[in-house]
C-alpha positions as CSV (number, residue, x, y, z in Angstrom):
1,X,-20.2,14.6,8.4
2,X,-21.3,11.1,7.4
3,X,-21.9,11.9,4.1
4,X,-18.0,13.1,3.3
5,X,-17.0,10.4,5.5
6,X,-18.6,7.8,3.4
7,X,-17.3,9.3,0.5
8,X,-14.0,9.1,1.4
9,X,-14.4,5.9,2.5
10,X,-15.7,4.8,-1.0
11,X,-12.9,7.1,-2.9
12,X,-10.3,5.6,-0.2
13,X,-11.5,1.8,-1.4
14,X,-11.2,2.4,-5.1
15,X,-8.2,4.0,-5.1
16,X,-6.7,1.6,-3.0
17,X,-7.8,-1.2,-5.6
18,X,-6.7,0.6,-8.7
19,X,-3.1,0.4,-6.9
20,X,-3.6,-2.9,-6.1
21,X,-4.5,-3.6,-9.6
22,X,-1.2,-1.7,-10.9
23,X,0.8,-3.5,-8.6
24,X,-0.4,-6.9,-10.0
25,X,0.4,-5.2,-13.7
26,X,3.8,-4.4,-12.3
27,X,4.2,-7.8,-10.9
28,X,2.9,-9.5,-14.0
29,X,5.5,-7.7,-15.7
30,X,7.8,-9.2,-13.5
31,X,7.3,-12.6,-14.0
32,X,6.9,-12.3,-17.8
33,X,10.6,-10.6,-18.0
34,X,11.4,-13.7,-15.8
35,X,10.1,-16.5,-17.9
36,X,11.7,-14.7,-21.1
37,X,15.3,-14.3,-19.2
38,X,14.7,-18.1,-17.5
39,X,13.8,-19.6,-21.1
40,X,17.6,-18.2,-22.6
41,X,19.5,-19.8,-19.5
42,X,20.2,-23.0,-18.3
43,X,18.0,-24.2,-15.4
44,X,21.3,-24.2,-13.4
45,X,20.9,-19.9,-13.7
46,X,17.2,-19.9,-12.9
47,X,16.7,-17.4,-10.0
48,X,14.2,-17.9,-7.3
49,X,12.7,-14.5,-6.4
50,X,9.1,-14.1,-6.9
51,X,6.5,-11.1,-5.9
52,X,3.0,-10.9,-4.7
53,X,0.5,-8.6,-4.2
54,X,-2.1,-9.8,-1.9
55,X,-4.9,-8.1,0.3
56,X,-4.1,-7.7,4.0
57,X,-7.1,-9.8,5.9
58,X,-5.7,-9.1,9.7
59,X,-8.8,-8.0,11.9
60,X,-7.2,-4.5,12.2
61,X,-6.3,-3.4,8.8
62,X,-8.3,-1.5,6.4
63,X,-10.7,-2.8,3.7
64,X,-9.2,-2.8,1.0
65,X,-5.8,-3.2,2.3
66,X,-3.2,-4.7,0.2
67,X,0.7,-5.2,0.9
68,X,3.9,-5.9,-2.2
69,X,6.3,-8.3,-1.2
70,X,9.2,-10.0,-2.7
71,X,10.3,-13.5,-1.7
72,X,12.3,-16.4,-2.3
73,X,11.3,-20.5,-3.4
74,X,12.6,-23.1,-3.0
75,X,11.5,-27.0,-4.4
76,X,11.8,-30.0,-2.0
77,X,11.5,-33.5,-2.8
78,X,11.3,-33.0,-6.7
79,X,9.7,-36.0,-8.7
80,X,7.4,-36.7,-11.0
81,X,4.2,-36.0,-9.2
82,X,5.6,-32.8,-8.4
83,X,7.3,-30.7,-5.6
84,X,6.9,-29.2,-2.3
85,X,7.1,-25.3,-2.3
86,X,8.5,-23.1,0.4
87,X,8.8,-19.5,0.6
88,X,11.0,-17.2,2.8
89,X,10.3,-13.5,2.2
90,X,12.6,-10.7,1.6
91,X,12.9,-8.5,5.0
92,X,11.9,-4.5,3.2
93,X,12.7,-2.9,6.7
94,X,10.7,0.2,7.2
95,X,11.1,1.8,4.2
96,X,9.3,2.3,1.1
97,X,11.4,0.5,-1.1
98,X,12.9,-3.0,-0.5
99,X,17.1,-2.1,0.2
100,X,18.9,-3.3,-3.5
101,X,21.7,-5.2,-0.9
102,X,18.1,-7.4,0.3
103,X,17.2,-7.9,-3.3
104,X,20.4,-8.3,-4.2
105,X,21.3,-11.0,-1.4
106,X,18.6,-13.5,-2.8
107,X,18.0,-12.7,-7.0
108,X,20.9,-13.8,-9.7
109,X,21.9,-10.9,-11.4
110,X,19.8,-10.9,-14.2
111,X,16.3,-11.1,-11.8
112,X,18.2,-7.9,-9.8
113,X,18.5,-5.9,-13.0
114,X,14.8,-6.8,-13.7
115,X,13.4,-6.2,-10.2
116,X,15.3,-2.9,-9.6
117,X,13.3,-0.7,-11.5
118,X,10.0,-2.4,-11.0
119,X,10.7,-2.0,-7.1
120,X,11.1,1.6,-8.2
121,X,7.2,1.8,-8.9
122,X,6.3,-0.9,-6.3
123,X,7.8,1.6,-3.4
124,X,5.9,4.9,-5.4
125,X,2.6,2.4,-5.1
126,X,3.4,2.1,-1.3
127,X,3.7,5.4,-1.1
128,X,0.5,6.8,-2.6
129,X,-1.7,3.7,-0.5
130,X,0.1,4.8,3.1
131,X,-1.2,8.1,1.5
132,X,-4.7,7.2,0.9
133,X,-4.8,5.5,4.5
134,X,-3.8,8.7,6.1
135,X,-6.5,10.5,4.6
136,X,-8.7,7.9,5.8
137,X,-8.0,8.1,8.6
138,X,-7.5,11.6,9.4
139,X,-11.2,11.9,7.8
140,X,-12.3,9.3,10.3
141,X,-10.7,10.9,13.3
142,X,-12.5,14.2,12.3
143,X,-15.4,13.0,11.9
144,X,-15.2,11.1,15.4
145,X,-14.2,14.5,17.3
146,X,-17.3,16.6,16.0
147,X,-19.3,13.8,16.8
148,X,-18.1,13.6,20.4
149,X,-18.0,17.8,20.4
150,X,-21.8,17.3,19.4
151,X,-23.0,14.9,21.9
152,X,-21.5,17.4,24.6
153,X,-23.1,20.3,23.3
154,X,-20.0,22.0,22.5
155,X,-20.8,21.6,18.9
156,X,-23.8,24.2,18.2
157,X,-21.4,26.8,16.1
158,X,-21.9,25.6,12.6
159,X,-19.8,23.6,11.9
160,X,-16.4,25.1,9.6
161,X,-17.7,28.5,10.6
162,X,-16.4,31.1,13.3
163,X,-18.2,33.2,15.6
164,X,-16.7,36.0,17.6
165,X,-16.4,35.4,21.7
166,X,-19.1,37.7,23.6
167,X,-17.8,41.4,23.6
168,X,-15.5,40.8,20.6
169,X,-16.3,43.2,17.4
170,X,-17.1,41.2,14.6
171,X,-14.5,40.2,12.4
172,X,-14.8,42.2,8.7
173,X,-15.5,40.0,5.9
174,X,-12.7,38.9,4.4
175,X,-10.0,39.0,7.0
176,X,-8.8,41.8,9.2
């Protein structure tokens, strides 16, 4: 069990960074849309939202981890050596897909119609990493129950097979 353990562990890991790679394309493609709409308006129209896509480092998540979220700057004390940056994310609520209203609440109108349909494929991402983390996991939690069914002897039938209880005929190959 080890062995298809560790291989879902590495298949789990590399999948999980080729989404986190595709959400950083997605993003990218964000914030190229923005600078092209920001460089036709005046700076009085220039939204605020921003996305990122960075790995999760908390203690109890999984390597390889990685979370999409939207948020909002803001610039304090602007001069010429600069400005102080602050973020406030957008609440997604326990969906998938950030609500449009949320989005909608923070971006002009032009960043809304650009982050709409990017969100779209952000949420499908999501979707297909909470996917990979079940299977993980599921895997792992197999893999933990033979384990303890072996150390208590219960686990000497091969493992996947079936045999019939004493005094049972033997079932006929291929069903019943």
């Amino acid at each position: 069990m080890p062995d298809i353990e560790e291989t879902v562990e590495r298949w789990a890991q590399a999948r999980l960074a080729a989404l986190a790679a595709e959400a950083g394309e997605v993003a990218a493609l964000f914030y190229a849309q923005a600078a092209r709409e920001r460089a036709r308006r005046p700076r009085s129209q220039w939204g605020r939202l921003g996305v990122r896509v960075r790995r999760v480092r908390a203690t109890r998540s999984a390597p390889g981890a990685f979370a999409i979220e939207w948020f909002t700057r803001r610039w304090v004390n602007r001069t010429t050596a600069g400005a102080r940056n602050f973020t406030a994310y957008v609440r997604r609520g326990t969906a998938d897909r950030y609500p449009r209203a949320a989005l909608a609440g923070v971006a002009q109108p032009w960043e809304l119609a650009i982050a709409d349909p990017l969100e779209e494929r952000f949420a499908e991402i999501r979707r297909l990493a909470r996917s990979v983390s079940r299977v993980r996991a599921a895997v792992r939690q197999h893999g933990r129950l033979e384990r303890k069914l072996l150390e208590r002897g219960d686990g000497d039938a091969p493992l996947g097979g079936y045999e019939d209880p004493p005094g049972v005929a033997p079932s006929p190959p291929g069903g019943t």
